[in-house]
N, C-alpha and C positions, 0 to 999 in steps of 0.2 A: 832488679826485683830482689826483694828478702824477704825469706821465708821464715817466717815466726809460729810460735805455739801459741794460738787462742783457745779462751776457755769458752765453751757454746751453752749458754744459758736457754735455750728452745729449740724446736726444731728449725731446720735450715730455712728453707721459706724466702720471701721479699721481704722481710724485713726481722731475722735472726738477732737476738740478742748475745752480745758476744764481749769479752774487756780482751784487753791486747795487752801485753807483757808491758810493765811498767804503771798502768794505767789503774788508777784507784775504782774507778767506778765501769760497768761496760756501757757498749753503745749500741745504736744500733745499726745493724748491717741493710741498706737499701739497696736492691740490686739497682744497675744501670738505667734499665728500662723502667722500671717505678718513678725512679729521680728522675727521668726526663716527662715522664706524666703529670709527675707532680708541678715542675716546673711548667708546659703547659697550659695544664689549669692554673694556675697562679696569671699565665700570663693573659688568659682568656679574660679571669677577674679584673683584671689593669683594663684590661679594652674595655669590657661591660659597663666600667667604670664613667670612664672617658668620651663612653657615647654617652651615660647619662642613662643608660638601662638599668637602672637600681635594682628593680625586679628580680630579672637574668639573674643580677652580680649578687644577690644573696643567696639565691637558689645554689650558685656555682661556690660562695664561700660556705654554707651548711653543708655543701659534700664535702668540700677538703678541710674542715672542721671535722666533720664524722671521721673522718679518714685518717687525719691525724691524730684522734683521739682514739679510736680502735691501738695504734700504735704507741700512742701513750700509755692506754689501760695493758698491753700486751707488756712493755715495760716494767710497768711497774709490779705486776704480776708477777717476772720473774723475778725479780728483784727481792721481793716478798716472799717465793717460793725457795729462795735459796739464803735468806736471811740477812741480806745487804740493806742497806737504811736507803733512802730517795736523796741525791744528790738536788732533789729540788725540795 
C-alpha cells in the first residue's frame, strides 16, 4: 500500500470526486459496495436480456442510466465548481 495526497473536489460520499497526484484530470471515487451494485444490475440487464424480457431490461437500464447520470452530473458540477474544463 501507498499512501498519497489527493485533492477531494466534494464531499466524501459513494462516489467523491477526487485527482491523485500526477493525474490531469480527477475521478471518481466509488466505494466497494456501490461497484458491486452496479455490477449486479448490469448483470441482471444481461439476463433480462437473454430471456427476452425487454420490458424488465429497460425499466432495469433507465435506473442505472439515472444513476450513472446523477454521477455524471455530480462530475461535472464539480469540475465546473472548481474551474477545470470536461475531459469529455
Amino acid at each position: 500500500m501507498e499512501r498519497v495526497e489527493a485533492e477531494l473536489f466534494t464531499d466524501g460520499g459513494n462516489d467523491a470526486v477526487v485527482r491523485l497526484p500526477g493525474r490531469n484530470f480527477p475521478g471518481v471515487l466509488i466505494q466497494g459496495d456501490t461497484l458491486s451494485m452496479l455490477r449486479s444490475d448490469v448483470a441482471e440487464l444481461a439476463e433480462l436480456c437473454a430471456a427476452g424480457d425487454l420490458e424488465e431490461a429497460r425499466h432495469v437500464a433507465s435506473l442505472l442510466q439515472a444513476d450513472l447520470e446523477a454521477k455524471l452530473q455530480r462530475y461535472t458540477d464539480a469540475l465546473r465548481t472548481h474551474g477545470i474544463s470536461r475531459p469529455f
